[in-house]
Each structure stands twice: as C-alpha cells, then as structure tokens.
N, CA, C and O atoms as a Maestro MAE file, in Angstrom:
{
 s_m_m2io_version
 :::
 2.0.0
}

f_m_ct {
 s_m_title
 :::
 protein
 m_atom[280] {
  # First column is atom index #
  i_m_mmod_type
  r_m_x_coord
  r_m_y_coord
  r_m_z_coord
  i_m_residue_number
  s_m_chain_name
  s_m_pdb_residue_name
  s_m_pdb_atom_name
  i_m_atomic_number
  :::
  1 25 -8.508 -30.687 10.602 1 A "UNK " " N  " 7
  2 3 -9.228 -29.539 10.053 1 A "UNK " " CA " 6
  3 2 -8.375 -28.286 10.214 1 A "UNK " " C  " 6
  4 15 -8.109 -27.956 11.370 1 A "UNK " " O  " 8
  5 25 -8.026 -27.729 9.459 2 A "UNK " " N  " 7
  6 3 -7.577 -26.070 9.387 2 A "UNK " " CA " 6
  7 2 -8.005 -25.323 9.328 2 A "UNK " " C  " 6
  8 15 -8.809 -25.207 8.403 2 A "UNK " " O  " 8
  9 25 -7.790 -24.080 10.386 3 A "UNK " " N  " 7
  10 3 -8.624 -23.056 10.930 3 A "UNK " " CA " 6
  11 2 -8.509 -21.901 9.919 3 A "UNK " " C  " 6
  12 15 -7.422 -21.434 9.581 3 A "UNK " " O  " 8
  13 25 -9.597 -21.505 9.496 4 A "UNK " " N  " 7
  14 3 -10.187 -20.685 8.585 4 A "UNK " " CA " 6
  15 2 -8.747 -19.212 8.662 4 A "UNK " " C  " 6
  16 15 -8.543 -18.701 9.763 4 A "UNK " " O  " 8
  17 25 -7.949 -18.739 7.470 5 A "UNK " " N  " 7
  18 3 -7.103 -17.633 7.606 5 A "UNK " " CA " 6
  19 2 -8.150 -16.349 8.022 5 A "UNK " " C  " 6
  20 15 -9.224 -16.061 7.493 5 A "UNK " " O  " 8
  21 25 -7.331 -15.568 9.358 6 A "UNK " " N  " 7
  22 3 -7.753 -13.844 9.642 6 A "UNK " " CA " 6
  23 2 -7.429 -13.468 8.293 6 A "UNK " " C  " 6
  24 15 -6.455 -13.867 7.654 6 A "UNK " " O  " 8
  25 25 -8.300 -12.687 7.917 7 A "UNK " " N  " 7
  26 3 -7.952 -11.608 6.919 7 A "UNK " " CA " 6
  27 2 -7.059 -10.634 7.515 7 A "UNK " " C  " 6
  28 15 -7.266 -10.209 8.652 7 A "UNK " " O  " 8
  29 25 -6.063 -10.252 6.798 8 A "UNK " " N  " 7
  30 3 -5.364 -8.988 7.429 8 A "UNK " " CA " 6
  31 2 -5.752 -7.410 7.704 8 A "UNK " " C  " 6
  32 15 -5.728 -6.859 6.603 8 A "UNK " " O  " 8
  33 25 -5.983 -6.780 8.387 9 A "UNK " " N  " 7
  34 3 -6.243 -5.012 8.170 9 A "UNK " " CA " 6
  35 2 -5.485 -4.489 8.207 9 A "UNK " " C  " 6
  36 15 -5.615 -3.484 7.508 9 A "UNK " " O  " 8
  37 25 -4.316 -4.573 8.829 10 A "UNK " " N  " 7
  38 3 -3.329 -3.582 8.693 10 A "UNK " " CA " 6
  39 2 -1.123 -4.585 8.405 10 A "UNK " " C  " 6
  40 15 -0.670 -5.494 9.102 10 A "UNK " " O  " 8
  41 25 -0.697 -4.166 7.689 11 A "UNK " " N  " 7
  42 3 0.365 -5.020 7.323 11 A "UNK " " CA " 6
  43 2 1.433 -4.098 7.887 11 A "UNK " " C  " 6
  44 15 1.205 -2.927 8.193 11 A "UNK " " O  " 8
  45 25 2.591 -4.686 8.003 12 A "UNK " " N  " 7
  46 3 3.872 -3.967 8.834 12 A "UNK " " CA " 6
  47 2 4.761 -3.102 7.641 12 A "UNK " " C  " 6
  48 15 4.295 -3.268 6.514 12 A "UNK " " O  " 8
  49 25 5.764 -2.357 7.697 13 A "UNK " " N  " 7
  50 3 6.026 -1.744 6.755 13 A "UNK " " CA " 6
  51 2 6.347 -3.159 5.378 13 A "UNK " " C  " 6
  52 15 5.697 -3.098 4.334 13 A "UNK " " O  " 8
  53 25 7.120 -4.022 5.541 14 A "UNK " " N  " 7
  54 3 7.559 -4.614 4.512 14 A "UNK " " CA " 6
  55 2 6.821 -5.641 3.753 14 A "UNK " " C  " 6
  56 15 7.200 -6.289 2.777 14 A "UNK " " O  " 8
  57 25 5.306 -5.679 4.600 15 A "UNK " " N  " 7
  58 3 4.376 -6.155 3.744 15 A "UNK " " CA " 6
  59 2 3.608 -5.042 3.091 15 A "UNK " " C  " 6
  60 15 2.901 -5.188 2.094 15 A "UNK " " O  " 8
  61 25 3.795 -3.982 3.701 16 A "UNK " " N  " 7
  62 3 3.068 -3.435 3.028 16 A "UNK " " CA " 6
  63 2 3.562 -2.521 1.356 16 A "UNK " " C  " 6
  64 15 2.776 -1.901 0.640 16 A "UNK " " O  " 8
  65 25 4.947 -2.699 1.130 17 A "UNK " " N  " 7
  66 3 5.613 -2.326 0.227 17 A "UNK " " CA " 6
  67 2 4.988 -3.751 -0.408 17 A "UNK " " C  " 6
  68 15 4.131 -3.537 -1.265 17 A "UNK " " O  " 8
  69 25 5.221 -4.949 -0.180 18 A "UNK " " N  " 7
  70 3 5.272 -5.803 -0.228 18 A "UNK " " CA " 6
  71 2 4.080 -6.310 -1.739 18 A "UNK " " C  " 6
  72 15 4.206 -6.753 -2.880 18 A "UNK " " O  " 8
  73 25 2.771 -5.812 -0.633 19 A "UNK " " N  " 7
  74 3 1.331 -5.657 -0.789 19 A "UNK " " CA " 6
  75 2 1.330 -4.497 -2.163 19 A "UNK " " C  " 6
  76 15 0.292 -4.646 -2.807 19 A "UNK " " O  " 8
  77 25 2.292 -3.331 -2.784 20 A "UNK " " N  " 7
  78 3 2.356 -2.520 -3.720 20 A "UNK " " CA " 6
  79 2 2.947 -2.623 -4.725 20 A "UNK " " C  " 6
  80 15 2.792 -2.053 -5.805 20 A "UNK " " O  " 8
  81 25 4.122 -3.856 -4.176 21 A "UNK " " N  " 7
  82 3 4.753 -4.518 -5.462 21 A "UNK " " CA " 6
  83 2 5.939 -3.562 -5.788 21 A "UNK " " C  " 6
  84 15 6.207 -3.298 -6.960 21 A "UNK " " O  " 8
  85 25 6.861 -2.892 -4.437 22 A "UNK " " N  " 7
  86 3 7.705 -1.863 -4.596 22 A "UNK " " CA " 6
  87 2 8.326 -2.362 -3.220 22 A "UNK " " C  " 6
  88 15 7.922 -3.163 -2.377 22 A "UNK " " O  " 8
  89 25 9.734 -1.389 -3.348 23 A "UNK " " N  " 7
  90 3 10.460 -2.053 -2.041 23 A "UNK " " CA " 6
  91 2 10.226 -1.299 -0.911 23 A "UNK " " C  " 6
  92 15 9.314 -0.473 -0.884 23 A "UNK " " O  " 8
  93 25 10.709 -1.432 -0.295 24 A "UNK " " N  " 7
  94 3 10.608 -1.044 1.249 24 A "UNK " " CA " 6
  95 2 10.906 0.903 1.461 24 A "UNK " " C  " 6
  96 15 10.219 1.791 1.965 24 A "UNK " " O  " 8
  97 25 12.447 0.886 0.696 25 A "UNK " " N  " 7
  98 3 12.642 2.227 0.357 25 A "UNK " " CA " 6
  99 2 11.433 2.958 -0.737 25 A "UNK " " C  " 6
  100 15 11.074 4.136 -0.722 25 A "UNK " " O  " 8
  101 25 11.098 2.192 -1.382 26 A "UNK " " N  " 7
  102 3 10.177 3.201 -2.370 26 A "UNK " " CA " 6
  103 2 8.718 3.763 -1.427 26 A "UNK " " C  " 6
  104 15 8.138 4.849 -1.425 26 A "UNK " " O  " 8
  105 25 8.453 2.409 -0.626 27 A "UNK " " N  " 7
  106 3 7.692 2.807 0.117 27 A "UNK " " CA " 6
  107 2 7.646 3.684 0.993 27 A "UNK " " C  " 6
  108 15 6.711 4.461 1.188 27 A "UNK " " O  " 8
  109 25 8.858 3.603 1.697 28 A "UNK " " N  " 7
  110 3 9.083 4.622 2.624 28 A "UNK " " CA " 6
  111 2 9.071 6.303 1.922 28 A "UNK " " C  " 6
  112 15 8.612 7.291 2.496 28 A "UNK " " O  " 8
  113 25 9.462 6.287 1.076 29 A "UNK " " N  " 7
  114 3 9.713 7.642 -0.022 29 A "UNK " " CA " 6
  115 2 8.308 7.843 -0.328 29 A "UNK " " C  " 6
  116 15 7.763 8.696 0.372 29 A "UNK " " O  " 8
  117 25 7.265 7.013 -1.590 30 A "UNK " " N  " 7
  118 3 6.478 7.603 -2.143 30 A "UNK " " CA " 6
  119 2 5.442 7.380 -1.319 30 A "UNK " " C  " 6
  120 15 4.475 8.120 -1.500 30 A "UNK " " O  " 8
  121 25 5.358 6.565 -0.453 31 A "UNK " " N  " 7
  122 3 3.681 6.088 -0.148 31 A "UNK " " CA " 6
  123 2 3.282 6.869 1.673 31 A "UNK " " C  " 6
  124 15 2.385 7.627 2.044 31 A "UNK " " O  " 8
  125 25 4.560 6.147 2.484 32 A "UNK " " N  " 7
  126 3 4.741 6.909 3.775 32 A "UNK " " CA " 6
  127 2 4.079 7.668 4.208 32 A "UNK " " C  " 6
  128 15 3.237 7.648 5.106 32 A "UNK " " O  " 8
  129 25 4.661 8.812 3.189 33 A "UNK " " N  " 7
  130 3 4.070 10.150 3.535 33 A "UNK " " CA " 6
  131 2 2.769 10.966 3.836 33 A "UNK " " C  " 6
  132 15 2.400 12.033 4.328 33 A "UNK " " O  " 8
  133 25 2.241 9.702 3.181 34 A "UNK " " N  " 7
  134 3 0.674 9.992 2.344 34 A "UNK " " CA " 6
  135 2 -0.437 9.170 2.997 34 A "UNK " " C  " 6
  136 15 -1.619 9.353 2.704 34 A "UNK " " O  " 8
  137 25 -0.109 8.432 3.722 35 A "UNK " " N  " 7
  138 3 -1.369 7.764 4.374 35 A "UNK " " CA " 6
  139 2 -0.728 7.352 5.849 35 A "UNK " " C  " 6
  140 15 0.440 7.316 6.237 35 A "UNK " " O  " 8
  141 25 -2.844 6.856 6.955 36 A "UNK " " N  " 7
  142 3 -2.070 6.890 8.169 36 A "UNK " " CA " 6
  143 2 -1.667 5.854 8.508 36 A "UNK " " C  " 6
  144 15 -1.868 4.802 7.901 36 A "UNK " " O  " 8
  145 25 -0.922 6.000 9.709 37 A "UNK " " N  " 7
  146 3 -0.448 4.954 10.153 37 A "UNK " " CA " 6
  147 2 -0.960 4.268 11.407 37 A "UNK " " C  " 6
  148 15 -1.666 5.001 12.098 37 A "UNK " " O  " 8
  149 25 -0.849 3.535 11.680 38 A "UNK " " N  " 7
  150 3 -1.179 2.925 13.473 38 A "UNK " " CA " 6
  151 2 0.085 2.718 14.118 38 A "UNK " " C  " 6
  152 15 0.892 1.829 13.846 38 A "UNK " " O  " 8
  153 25 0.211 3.744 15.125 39 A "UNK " " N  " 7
  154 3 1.589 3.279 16.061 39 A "UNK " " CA " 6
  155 2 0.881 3.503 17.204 39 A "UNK " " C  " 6
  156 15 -0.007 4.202 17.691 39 A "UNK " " O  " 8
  157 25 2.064 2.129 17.551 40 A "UNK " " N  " 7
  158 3 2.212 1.672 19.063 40 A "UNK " " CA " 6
  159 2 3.091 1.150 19.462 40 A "UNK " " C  " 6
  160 15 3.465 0.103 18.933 40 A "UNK " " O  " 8
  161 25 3.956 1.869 20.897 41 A "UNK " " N  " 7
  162 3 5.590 2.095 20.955 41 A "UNK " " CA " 6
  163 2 5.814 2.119 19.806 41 A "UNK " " C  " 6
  164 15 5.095 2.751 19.032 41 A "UNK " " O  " 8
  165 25 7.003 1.346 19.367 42 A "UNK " " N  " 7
  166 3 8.010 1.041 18.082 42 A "UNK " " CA " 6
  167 2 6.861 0.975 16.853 42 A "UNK " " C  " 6
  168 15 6.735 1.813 15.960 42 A "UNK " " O  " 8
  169 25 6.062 -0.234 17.044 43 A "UNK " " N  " 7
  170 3 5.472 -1.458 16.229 43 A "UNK " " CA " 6
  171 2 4.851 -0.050 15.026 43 A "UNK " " C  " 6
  172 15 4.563 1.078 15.427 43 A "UNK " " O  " 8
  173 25 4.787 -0.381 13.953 44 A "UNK " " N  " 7
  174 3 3.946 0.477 12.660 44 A "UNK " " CA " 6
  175 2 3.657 -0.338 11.763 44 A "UNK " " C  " 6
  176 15 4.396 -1.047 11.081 44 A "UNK " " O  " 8
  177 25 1.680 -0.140 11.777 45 A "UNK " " N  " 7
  178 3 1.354 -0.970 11.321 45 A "UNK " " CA " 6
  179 2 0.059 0.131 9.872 45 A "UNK " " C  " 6
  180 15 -0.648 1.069 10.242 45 A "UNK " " O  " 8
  181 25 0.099 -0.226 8.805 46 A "UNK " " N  " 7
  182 3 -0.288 0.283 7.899 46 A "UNK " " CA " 6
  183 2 -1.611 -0.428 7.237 46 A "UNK " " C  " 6
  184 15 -1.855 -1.494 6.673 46 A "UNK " " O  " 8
  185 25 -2.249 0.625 7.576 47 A "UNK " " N  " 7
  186 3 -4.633 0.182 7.411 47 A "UNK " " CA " 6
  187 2 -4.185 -0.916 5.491 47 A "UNK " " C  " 6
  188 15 -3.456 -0.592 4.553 47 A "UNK " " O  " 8
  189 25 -4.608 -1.521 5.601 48 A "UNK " " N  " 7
  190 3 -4.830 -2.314 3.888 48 A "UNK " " CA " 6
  191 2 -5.732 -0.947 3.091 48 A "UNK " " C  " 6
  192 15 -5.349 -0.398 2.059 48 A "UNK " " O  " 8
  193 25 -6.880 -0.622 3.792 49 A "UNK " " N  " 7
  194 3 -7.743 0.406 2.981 49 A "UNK " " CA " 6
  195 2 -7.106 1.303 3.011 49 A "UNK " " C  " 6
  196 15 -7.132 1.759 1.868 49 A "UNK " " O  " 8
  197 25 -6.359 2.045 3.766 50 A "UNK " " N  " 7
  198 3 -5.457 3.166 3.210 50 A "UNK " " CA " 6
  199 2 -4.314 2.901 2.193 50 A "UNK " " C  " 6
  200 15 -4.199 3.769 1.328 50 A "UNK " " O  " 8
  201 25 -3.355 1.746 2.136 51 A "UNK " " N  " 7
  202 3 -2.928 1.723 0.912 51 A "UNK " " CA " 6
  203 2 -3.639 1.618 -0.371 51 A "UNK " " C  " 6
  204 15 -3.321 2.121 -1.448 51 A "UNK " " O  " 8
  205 25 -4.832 0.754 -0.030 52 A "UNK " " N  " 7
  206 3 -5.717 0.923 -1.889 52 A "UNK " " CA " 6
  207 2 -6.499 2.073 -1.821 52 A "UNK " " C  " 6
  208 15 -7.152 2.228 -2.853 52 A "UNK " " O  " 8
  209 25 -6.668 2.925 -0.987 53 A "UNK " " N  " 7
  210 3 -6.578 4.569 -0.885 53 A "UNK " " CA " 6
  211 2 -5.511 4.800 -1.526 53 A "UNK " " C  " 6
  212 15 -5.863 5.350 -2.569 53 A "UNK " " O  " 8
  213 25 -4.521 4.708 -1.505 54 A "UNK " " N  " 7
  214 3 -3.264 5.231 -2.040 54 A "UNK " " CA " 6
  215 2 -3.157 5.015 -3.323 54 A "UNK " " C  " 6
  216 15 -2.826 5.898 -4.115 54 A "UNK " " O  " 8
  217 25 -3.453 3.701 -3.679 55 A "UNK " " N  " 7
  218 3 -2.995 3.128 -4.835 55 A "UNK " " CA " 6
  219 2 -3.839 3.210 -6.076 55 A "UNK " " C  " 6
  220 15 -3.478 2.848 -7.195 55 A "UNK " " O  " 8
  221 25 -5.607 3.994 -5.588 56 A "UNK " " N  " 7
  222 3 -6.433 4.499 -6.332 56 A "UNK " " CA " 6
  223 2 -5.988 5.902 -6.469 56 A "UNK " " C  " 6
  224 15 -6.308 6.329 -7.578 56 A "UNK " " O  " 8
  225 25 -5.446 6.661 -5.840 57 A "UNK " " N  " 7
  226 3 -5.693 7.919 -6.048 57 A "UNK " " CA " 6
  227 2 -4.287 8.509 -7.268 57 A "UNK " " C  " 6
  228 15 -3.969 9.519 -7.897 57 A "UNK " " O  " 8
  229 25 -3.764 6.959 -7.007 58 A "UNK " " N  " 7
  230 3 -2.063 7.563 -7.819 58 A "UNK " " CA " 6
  231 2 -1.982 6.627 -8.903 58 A "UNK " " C  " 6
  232 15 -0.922 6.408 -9.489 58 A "UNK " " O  " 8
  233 25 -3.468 5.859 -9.294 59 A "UNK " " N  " 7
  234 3 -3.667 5.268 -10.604 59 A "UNK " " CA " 6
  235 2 -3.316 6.366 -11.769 59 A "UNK " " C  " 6
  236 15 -3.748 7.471 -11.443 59 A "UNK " " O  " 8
  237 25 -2.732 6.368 -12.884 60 A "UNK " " N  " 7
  238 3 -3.405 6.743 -13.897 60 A "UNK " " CA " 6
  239 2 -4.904 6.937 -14.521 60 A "UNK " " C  " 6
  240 15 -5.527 5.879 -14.429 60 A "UNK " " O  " 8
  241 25 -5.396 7.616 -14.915 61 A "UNK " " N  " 7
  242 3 -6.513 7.285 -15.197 61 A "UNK " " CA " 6
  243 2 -6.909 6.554 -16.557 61 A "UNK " " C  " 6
  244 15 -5.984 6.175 -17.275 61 A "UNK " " O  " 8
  245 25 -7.902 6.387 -16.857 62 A "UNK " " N  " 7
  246 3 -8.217 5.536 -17.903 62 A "UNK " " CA " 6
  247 2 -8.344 6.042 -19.194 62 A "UNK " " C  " 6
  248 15 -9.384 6.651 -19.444 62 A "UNK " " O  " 8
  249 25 -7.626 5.934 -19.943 63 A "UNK " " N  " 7
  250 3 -7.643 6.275 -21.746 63 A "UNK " " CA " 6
  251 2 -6.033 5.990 -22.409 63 A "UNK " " C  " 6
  252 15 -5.155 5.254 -21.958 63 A "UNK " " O  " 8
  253 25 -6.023 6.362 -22.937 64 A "UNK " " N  " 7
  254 3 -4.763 6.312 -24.070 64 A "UNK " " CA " 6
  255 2 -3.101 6.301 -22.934 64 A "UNK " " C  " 6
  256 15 -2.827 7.132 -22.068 64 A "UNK " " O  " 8
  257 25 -2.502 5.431 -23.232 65 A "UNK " " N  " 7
  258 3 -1.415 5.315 -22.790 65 A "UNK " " CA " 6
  259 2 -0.403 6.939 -22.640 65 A "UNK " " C  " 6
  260 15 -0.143 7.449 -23.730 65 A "UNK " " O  " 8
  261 25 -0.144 7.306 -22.025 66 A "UNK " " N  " 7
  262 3 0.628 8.933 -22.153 66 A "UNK " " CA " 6
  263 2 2.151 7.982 -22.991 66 A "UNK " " C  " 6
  264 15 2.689 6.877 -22.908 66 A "UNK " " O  " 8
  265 25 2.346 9.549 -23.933 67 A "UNK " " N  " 7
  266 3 3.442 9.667 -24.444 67 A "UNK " " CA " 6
  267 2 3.216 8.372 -26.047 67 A "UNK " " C  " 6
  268 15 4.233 7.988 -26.624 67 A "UNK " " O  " 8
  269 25 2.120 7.997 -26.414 68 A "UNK " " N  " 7
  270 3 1.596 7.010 -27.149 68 A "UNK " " CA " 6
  271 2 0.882 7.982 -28.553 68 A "UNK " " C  " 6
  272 15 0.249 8.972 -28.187 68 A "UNK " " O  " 8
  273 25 0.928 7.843 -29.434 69 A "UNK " " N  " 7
  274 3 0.254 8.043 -30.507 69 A "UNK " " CA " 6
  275 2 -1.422 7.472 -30.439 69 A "UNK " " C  " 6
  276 15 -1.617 6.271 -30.246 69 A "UNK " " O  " 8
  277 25 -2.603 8.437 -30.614 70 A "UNK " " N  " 7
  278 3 -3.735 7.158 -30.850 70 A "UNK " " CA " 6
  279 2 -4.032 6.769 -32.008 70 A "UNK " " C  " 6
  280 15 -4.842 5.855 -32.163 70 A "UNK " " O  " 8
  :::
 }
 m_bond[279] {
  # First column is bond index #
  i_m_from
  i_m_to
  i_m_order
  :::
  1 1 2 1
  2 2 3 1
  3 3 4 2
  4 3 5 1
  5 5 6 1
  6 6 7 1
  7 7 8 2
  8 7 9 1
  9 9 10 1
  10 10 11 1
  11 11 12 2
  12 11 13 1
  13 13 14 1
  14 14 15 1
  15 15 16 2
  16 15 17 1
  17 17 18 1
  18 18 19 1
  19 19 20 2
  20 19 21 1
  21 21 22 1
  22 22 23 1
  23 23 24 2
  24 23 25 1
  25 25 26 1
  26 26 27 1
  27 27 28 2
  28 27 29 1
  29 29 30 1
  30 30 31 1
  31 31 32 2
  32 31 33 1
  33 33 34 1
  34 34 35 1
  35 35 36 2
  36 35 37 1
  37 37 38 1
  38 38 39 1
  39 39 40 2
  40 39 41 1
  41 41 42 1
  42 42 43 1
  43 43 44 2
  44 43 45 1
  45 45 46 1
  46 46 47 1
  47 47 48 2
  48 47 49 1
  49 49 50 1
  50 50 51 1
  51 51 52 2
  52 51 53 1
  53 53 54 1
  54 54 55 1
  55 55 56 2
  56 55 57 1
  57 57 58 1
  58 58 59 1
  59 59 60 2
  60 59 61 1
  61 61 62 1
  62 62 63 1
  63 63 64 2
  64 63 65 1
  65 65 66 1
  66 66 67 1
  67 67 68 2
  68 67 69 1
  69 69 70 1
  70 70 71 1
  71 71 72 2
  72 71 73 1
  73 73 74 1
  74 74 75 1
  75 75 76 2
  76 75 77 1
  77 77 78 1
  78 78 79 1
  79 79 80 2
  80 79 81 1
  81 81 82 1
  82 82 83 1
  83 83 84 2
  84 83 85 1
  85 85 86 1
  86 86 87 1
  87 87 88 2
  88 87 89 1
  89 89 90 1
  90 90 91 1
  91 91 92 2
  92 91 93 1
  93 93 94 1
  94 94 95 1
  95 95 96 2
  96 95 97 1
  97 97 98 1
  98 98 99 1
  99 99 100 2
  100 99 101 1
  101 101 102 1
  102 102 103 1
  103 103 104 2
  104 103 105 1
  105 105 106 1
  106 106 107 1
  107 107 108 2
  108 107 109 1
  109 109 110 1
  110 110 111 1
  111 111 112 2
  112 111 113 1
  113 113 114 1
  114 114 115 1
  115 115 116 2
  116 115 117 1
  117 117 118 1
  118 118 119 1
  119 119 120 2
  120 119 121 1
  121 121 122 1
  122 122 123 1
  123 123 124 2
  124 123 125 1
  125 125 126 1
  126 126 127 1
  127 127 128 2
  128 127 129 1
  129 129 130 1
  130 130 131 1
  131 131 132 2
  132 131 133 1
  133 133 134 1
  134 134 135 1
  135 135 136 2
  136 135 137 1
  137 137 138 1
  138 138 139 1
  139 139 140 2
  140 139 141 1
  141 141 142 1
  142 142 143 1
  143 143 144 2
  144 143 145 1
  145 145 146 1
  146 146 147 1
  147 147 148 2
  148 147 149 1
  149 149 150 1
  150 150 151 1
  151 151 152 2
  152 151 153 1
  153 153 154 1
  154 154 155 1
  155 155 156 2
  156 155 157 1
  157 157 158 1
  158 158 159 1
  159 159 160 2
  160 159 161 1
  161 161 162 1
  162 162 163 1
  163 163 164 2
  164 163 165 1
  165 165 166 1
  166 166 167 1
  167 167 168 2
  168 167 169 1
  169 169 170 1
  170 170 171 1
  171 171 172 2
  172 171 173 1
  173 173 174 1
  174 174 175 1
  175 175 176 2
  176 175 177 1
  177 177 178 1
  178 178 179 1
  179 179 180 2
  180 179 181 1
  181 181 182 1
  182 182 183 1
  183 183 184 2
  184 183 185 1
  185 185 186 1
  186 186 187 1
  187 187 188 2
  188 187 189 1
  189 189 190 1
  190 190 191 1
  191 191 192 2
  192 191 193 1
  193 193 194 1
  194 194 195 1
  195 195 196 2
  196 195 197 1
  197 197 198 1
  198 198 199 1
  199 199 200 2
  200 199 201 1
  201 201 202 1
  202 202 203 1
  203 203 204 2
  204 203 205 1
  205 205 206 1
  206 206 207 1
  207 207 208 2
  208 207 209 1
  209 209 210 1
  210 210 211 1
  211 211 212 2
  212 211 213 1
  213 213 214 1
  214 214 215 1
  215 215 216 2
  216 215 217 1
  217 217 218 1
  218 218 219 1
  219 219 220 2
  220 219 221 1
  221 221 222 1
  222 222 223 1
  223 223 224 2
  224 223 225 1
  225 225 226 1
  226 226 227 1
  227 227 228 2
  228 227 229 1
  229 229 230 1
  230 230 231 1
  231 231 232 2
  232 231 233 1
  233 233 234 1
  234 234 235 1
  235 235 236 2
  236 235 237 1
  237 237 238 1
  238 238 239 1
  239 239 240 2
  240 239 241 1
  241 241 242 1
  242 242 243 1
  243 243 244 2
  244 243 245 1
  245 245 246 1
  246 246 247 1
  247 247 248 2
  248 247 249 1
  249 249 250 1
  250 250 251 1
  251 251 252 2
  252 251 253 1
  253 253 254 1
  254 254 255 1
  255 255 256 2
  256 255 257 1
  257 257 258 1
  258 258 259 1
  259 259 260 2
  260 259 261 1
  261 261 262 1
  262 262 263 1
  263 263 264 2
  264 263 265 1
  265 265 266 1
  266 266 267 1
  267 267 268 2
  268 267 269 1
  269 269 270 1
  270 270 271 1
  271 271 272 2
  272 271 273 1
  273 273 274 1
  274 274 275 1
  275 275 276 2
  276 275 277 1
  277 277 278 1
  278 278 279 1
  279 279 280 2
  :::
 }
}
C-alpha cells in the first residue's frame, strides 16, 4: 500500500520558479521581490498561496489580446 502524497505549502526557490514555469533567475528578478518568504538559517522556503497571489495579480486581464485588432 502507498502512503497517501503531503500536499506541498511552501516550495524551495527552484520549485518554485519551477511551479511558474520560469527559471530560477527570472524568479529571482520578477517574482522575489514581491511576495513573502519563510526563512530559517539559510533554508528559503516560498508559501504556494503567495505565488498564485503573485501569479493572479500579474495575470492579464480578460478581453482582447493587447496589440491585436478586434
């Protein structure tokens, strides 16, 4: 029998680029800055709900493609 997967809450930096579908540097540049973090000593570990915090607020919004004719 195999034991049921933890859901994750918080991912380390390179999952969490990972988790955005961008690299490690982009992450560090665009996202970093902008949401919190959990440290302890060294270890940095990044909330899941604060990146889709992130990743809602820097959606586009919904209508016509920019730079598109309608």
């Amino acid at each position: 029998m195999n034991p049921r997967p933890v859901p994750r809450i918080a991912l380390c930096p390179a999952e969490a680029a990972d988790a955005l579908g961008m690299s490690v540097t982009s992450f560090e540049k665009y996202v970093k800055p902008h949401v919190r973090v959990i440290r302890r000593g060294s270890m940095r570990l990044y909330p899941v709900r604060e990146l889709e915090r992130w990743a809602e607020q820097n959606a586009d919004p919904i209508g016509p493609a920019r730079g598109r004719a309608a």
